[in-house]
CHARMM-style PDB file with segment names, atoms N, HN, CA, C and O in Angstrom:
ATOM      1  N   UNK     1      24.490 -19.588 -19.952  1.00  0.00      PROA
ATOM      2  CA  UNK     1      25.434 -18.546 -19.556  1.00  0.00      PROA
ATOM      3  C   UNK     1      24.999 -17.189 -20.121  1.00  0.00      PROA
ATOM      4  O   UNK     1      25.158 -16.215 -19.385  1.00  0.00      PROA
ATOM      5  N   UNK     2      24.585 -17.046 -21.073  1.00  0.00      PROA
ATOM      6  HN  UNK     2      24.455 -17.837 -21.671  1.00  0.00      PROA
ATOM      7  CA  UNK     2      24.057 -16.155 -21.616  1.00  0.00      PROA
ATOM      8  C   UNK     2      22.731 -15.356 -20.627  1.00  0.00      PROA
ATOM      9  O   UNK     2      22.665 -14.154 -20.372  1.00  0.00      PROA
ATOM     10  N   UNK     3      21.934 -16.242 -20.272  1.00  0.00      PROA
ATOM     11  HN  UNK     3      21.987 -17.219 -20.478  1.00  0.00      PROA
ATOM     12  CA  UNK     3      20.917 -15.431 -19.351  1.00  0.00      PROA
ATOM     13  C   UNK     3      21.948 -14.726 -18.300  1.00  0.00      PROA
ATOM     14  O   UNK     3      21.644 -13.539 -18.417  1.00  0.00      PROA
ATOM     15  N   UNK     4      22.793 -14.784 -17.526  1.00  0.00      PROA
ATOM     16  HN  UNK     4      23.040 -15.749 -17.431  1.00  0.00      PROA
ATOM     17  CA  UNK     4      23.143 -14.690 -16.757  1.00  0.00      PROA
ATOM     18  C   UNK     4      24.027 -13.827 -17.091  1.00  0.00      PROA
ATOM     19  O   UNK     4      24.652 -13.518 -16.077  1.00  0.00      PROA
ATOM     20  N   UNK     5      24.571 -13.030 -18.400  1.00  0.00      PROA
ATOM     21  HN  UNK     5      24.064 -13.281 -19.224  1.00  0.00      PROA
ATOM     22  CA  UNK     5      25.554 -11.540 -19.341  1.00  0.00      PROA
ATOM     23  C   UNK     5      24.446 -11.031 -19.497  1.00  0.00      PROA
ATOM     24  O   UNK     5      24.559  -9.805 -19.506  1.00  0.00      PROA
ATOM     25  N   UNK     6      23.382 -11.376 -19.629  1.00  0.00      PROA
ATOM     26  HN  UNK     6      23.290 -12.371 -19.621  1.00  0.00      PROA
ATOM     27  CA  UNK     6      22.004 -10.404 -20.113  1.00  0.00      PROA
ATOM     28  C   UNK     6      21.700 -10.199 -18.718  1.00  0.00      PROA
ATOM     29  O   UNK     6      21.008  -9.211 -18.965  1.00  0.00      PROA
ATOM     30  N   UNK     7      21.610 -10.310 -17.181  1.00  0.00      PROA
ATOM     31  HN  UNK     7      22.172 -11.113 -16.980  1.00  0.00      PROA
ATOM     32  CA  UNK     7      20.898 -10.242 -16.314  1.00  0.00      PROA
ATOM     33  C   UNK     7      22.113  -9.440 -15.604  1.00  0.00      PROA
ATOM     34  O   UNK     7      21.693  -8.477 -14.963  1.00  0.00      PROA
ATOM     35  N   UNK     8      23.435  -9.597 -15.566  1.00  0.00      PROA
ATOM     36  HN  UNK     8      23.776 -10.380 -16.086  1.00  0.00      PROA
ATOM     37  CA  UNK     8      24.467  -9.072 -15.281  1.00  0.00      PROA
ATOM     38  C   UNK     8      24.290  -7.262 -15.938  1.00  0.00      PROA
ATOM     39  O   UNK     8      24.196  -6.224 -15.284  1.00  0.00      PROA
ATOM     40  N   UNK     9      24.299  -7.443 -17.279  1.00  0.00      PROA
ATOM     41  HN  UNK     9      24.376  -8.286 -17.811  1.00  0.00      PROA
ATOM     42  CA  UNK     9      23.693  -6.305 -17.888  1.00  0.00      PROA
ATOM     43  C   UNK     9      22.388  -5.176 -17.644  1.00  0.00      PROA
ATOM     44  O   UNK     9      22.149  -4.037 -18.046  1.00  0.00      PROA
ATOM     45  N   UNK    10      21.912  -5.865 -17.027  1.00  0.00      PROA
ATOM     46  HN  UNK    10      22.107  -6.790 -16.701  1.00  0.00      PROA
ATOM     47  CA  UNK    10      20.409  -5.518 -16.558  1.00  0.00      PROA
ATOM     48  C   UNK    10      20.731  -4.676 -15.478  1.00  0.00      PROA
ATOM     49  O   UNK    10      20.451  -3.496 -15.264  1.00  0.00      PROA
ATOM     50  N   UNK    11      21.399  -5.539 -14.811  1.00  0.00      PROA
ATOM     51  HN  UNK    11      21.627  -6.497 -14.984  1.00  0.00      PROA
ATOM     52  CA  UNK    11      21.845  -5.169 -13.197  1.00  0.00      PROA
ATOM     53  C   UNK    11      22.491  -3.814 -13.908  1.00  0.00      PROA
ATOM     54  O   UNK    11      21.733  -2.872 -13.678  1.00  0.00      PROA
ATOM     55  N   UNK    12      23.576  -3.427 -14.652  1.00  0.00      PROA
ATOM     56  HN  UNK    12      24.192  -4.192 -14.839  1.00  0.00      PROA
ATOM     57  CA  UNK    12      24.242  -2.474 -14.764  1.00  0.00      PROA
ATOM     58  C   UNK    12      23.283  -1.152 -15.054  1.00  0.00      PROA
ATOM     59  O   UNK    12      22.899  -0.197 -14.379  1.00  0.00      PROA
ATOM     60  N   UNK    13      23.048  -1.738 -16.823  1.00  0.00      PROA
ATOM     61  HN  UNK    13      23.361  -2.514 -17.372  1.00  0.00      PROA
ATOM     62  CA  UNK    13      21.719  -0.743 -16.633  1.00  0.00      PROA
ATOM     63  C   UNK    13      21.029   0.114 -15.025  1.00  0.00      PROA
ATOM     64  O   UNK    13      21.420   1.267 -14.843  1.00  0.00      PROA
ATOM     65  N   UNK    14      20.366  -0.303 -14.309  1.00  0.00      PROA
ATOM     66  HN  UNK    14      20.048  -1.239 -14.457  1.00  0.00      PROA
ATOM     67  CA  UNK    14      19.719  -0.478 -13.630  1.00  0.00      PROA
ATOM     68  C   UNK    14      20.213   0.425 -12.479  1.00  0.00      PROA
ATOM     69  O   UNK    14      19.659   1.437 -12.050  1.00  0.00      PROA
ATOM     70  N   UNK    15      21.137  -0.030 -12.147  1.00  0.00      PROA
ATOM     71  HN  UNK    15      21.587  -0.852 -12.495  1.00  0.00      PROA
ATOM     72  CA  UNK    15      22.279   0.958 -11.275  1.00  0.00      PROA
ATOM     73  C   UNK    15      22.623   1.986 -11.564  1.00  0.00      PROA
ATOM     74  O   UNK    15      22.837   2.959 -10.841  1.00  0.00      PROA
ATOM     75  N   UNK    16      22.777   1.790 -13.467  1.00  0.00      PROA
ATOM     76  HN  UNK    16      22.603   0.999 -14.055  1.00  0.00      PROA
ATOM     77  CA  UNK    16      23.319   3.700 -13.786  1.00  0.00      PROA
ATOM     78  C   UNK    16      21.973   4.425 -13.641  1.00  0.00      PROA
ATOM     79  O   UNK    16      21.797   5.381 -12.886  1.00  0.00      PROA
ATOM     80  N   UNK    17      21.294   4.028 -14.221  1.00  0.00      PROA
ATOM     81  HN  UNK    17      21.437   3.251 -14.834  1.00  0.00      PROA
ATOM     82  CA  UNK    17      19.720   4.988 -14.336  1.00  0.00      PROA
ATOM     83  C   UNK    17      19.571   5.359 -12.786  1.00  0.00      PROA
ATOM     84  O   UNK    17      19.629   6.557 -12.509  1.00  0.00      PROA
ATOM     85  N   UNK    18      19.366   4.355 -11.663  1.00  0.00      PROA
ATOM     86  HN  UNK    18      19.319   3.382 -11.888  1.00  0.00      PROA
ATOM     87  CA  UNK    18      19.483   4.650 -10.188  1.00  0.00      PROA
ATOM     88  C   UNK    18      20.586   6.196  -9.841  1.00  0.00      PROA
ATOM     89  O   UNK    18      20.185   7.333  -9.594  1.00  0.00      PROA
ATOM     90  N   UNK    19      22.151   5.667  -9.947  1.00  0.00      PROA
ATOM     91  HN  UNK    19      22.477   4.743 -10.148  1.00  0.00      PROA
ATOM     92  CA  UNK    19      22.437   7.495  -9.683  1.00  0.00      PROA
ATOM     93  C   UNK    19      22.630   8.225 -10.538  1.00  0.00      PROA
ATOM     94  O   UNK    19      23.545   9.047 -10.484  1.00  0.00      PROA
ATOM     95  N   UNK    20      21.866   8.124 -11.490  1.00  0.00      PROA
ATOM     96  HN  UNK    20      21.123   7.456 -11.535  1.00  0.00      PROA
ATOM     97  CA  UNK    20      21.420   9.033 -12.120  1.00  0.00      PROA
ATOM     98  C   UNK    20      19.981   9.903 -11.628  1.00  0.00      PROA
ATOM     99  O   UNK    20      19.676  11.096 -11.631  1.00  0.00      PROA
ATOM    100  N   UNK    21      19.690   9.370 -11.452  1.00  0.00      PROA
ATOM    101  HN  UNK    21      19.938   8.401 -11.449  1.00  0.00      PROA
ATOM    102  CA  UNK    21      18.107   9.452 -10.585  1.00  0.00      PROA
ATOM    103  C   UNK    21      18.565  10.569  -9.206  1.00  0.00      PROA
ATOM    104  O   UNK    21      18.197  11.697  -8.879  1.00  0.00      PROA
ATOM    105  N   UNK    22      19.566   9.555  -8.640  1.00  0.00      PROA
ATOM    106  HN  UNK    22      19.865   8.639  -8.906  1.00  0.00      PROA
ATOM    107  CA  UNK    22      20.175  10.315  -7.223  1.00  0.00      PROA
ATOM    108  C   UNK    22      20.686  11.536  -7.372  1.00  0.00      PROA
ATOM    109  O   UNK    22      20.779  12.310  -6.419  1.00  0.00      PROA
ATOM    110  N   UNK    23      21.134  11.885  -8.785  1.00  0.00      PROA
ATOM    111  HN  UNK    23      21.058  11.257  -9.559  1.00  0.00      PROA
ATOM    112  CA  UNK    23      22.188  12.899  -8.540  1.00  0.00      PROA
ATOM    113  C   UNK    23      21.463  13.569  -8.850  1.00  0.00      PROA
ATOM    114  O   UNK    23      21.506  14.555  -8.114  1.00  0.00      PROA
ATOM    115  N   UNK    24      20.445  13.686  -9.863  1.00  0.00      PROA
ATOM    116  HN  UNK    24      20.410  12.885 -10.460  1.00  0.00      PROA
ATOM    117  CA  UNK    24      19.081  14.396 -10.564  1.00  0.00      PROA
ATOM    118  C   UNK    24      18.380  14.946  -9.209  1.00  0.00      PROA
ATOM    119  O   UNK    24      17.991  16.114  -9.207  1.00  0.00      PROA
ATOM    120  N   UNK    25      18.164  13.943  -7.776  1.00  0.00      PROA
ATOM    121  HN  UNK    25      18.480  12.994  -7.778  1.00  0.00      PROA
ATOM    122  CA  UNK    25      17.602  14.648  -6.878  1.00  0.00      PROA
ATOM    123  C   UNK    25      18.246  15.445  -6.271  1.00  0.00      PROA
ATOM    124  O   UNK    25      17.651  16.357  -5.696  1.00  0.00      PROA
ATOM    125  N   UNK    26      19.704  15.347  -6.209  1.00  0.00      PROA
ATOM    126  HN  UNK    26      20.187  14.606  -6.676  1.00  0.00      PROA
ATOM    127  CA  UNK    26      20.881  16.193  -5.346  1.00  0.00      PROA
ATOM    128  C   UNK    26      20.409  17.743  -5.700  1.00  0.00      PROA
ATOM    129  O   UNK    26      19.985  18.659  -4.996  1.00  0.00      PROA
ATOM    130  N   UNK    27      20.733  17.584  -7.399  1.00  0.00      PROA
ATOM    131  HN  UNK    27      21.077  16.839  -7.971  1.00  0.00      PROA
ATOM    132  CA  UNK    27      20.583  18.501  -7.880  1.00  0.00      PROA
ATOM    133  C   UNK    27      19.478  19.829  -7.359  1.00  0.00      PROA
ATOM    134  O   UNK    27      19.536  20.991  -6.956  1.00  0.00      PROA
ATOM    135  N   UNK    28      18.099  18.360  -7.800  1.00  0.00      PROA
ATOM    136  HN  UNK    28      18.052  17.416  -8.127  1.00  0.00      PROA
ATOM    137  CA  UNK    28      16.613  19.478  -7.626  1.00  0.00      PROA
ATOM    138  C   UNK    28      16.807  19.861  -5.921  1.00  0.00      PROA
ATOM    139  O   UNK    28      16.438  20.974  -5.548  1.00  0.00      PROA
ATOM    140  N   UNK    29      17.355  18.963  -5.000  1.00  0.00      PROA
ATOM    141  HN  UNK    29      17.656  18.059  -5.303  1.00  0.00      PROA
ATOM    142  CA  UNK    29      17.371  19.676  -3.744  1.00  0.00      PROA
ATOM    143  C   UNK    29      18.309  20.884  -3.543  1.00  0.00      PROA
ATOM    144  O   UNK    29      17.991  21.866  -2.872  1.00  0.00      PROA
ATOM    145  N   UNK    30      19.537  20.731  -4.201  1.00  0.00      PROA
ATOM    146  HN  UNK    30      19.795  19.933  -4.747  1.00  0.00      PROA
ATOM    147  CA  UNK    30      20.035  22.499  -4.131  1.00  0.00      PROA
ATOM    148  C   UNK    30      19.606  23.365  -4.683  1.00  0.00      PROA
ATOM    149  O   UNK    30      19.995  24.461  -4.281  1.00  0.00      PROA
ATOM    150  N   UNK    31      18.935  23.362  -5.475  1.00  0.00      PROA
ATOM    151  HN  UNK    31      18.618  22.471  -5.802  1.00  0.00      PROA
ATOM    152  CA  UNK    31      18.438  24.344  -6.218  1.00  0.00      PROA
ATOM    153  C   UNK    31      17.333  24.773  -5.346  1.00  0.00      PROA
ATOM    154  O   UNK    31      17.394  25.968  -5.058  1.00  0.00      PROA
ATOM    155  N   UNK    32      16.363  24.140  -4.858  1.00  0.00      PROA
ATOM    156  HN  UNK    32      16.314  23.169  -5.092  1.00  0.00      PROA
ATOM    157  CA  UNK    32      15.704  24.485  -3.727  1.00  0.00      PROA
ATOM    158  C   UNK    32      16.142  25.017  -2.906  1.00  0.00      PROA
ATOM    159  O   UNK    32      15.463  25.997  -2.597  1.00  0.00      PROA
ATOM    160  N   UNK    33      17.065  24.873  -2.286  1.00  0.00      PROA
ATOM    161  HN  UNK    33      17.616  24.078  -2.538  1.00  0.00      PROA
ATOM    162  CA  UNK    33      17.963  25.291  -1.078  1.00  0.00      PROA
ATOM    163  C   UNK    33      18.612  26.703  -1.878  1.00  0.00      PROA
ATOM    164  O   UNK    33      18.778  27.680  -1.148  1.00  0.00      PROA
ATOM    165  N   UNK    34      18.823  26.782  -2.710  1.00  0.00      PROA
ATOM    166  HN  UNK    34      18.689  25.987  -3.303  1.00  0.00      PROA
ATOM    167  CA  UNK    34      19.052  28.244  -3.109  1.00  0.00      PROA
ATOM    168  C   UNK    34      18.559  29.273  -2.959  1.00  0.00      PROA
ATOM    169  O   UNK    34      17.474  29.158  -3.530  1.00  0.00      PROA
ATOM    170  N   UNK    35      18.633  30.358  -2.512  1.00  0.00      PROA
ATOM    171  HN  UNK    35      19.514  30.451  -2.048  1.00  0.00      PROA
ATOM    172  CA  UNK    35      18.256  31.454  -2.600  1.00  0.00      PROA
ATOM    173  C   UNK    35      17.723  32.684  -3.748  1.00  0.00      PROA
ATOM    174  O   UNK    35      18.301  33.682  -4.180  1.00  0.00      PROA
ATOM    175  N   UNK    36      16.319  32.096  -4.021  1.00  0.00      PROA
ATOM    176  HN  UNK    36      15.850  31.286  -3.670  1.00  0.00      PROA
ATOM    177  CA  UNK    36      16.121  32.262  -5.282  1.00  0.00      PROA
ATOM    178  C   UNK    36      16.276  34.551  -5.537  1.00  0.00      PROA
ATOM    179  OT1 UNK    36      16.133  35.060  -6.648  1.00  0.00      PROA
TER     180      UNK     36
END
């Protein structure tokens, strides 16, 4: 059971770093889109 709270965990991990990632690109794309 334990592999399976550690792999559950993983999964979470895994997902935050992901939109984190996403929002990090949101970001760099408006800023592009700005009018420098």
């Amino acid at each position: 059971m334990s592999s399976s709270r550690l792999d559950l965990a993983e999964r979470y991990r895994l997902h935050a770093l992901y939109e984190t990632g996403m929002s990090m690109r949101a970001i760099a794309n408006a800023l592009e889109r700005a009018p420098s």
